[in-house]
C-alpha positions, -999 to +999 in steps of 0.1 A: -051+393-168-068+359-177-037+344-189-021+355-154-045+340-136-048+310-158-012+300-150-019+307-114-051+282-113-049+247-093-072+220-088-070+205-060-083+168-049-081+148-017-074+111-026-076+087+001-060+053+007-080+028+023-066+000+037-086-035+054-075-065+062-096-093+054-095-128+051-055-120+055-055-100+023-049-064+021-074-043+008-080-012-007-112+006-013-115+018-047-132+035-074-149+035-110-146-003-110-111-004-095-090+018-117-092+048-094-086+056-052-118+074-041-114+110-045-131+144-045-121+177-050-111+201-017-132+232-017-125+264+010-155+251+033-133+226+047-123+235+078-096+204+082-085+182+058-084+153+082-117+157+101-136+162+065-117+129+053-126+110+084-159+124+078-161+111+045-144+079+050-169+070+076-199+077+060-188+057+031-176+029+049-199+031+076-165+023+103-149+049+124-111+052+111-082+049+137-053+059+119-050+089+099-018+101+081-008+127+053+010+112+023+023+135-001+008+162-020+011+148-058+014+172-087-001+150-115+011+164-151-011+142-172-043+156-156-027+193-156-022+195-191-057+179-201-072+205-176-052+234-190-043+240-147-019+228-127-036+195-110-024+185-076-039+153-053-036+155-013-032+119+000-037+103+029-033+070+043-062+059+066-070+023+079-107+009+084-123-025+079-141-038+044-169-054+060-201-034+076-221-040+105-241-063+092-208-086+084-214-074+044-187-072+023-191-036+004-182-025-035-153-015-048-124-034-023-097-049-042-064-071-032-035-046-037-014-070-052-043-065-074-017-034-089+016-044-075+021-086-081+057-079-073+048-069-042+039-099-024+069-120-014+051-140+016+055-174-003+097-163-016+100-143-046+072-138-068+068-154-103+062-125-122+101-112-106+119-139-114+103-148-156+096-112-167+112-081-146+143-101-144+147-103-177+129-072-185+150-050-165+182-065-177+173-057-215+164-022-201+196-019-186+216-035-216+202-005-240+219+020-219+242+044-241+271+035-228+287+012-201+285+035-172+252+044-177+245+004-178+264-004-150+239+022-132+205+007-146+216-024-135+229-015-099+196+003-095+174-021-106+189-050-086+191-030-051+152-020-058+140-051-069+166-075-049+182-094-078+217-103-083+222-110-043+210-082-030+185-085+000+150-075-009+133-041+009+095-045+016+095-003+019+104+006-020+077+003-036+076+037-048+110+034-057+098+002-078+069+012-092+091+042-104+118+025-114+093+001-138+072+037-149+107+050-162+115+020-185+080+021-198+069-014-185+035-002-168+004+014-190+006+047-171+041+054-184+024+057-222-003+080-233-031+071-251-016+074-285+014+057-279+020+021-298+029-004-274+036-038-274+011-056-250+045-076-240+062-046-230+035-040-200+041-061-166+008-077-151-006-060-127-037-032-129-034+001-142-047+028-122-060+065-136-041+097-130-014+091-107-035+066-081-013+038-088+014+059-078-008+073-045-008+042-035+024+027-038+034+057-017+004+045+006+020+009+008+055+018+012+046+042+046+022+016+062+053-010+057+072+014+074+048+020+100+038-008+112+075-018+123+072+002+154+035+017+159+008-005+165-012+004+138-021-033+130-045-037+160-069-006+139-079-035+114-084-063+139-116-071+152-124-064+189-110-100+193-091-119+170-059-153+177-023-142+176-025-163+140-044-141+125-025-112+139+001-123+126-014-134+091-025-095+089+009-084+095+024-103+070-002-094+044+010-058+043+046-066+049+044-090+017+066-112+040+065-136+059+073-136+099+088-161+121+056-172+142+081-180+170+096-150+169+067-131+163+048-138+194+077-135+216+077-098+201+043-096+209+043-105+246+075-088+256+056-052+244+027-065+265+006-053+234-025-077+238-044-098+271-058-126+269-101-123+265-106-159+283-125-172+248-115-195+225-123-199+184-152-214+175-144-253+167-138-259+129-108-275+110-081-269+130-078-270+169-095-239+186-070-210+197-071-183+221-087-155+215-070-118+220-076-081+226-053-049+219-044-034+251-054-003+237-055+016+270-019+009+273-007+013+237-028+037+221+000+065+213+032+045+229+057+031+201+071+001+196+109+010+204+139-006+193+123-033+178+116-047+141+090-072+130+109-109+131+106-111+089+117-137+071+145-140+049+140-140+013+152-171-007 
């Protein structure tokens, strides 16, 4: 009977994914000095998953979350076989503000590109793209067994990473960060005993367990979302200039918008008013202040539209 109910045993943690906006940086609220998303394990005295997360989120953040969303439910096998149990992690996606209401910034928010340099395509395509997945990928594909099987590595890893002409896709970057765990070019792809070459491993922060992968999951659905749902407006202040609207948006794209284009969008969805105040005077010239008409677009989507982005060079 034990080893029955061995086999049947499952731990179960909810893992959340934070996401700010500051400073027109996204954010993510971490743990255990960044290499984890905070988590805690789900007992049977939680009534709902959701109203125990925004529970929790708000006590440790000290904001009231607007958007709540279920990820995945992640079977992770590392942490299953070192617990002798099968391990599984309920995520969810949530969006709050890094600073408290005193204007504090609080522990444990990192940049996400923090984990995912190839990720952030607002100034063209990144660096670390071009000098070493480029290259790396290309190796990776040329060690296929045979030419078919080449041909494929290839093909996949130049739609996913948008090499070789192909147009870039802010949404993959599960598919990316998969694609890079597979070849064995991130740290979590290796146990601890492995050898492996400190070359071999891409820049970009490890995470424990499978967070990194949590999150890239949490990235790729707030791209998506935010292309018709105004979920934006839950990590603006009460009041904020259509610049730094738009300097949010593009911070989680990891693109960048046309700022013509982009307000044009903005009005014709009739998604913020005017507050009648202006920036305080600094460097540049003062701007007009805005609010999110909230009463008017709390639940209605953005249809038929898509954020004005850039095209990749």
């Amino acid at each position: 009977m034990s080893n029955l109910a061995e086999q049947h045993s499952v731990q179960a943690d909810l893992v959340a994914v934070l996401v700010a906006v500051t400073g027109g940086q996204p954010r993510i609220l971490t743990t255990r000095s960044g290499l984890a998303l905070p988590a805690g394990p789900f007992t049977s005295n939680h009534r709902s998953l959701q109203a125990s997360l925004r529970a929790w989120v708000e006590t440790q953040t000290h904001h009231p979350l607007g958007f709540v969303e279920q990820l995945y439910t992640f079977a992770d096998r590392d942490r299953s076989q070192e617990l002798g149990m099968r391990a599984i992690s309920i995520s969810y996606l949530a969006l709050t503000r890094e600073l408290d209401e005193a204007g504090q910034v609080q522990p444990g928010w990192q940049d996400w590109y923090r984990y995912f340099p190839w990720e952030d395509w607002r100034e063209g395509m990144p660096v670390v793209v071009q000098e070493r997945i480029a290259p790396a990928l290309l190796a990776w594909s040329e060690a296929a067994a045979d030419s078919v099987a080449r041909s494929a590595r290839w093909q996949r890893a130049s739609m996913t990473f948008g090499l070789d002409g192909h147009e870039w896709n802010e949404e993959l970057v599960l598919q990316r960060y998969e694609l890079l765990f597979e070849a064995g070019f991130v740290a979590e792809s290796w146990s601890d005993g492995d050898a492996v070459s400190a070359d071999q491993l891409l820049p970009g922060m490890a995470m424990s367990n499978d967070h990194r992968r949590i999150l890239a999951t949490g990235m790729a659905r707030l791209r998506a979302k935010i292309k018709y749902r105004p979920v934006v407006f839950e990590l603006m202040a009460d009041e904020f200039s259509l610049l730094q609207l738009q300097q949010a948006v593009e911070a989680l794209a990891g693109r960048s918008l046309h700022k013509q284009n982009f307000r044009r969008l903005i009005e014709q969805q009739a998604l913020v008013e005017e507050t009648g105040q202006m920036t305080a005077t600094g460097a540049g010239r003062p701007a007009k202040l805005f609010r999110f008409r909230r009463n008017v677009m709390l639940e209605r989507a953005i249809v038929g539209n898509k954020l004005p982005l850039a095209r990749s060079h």
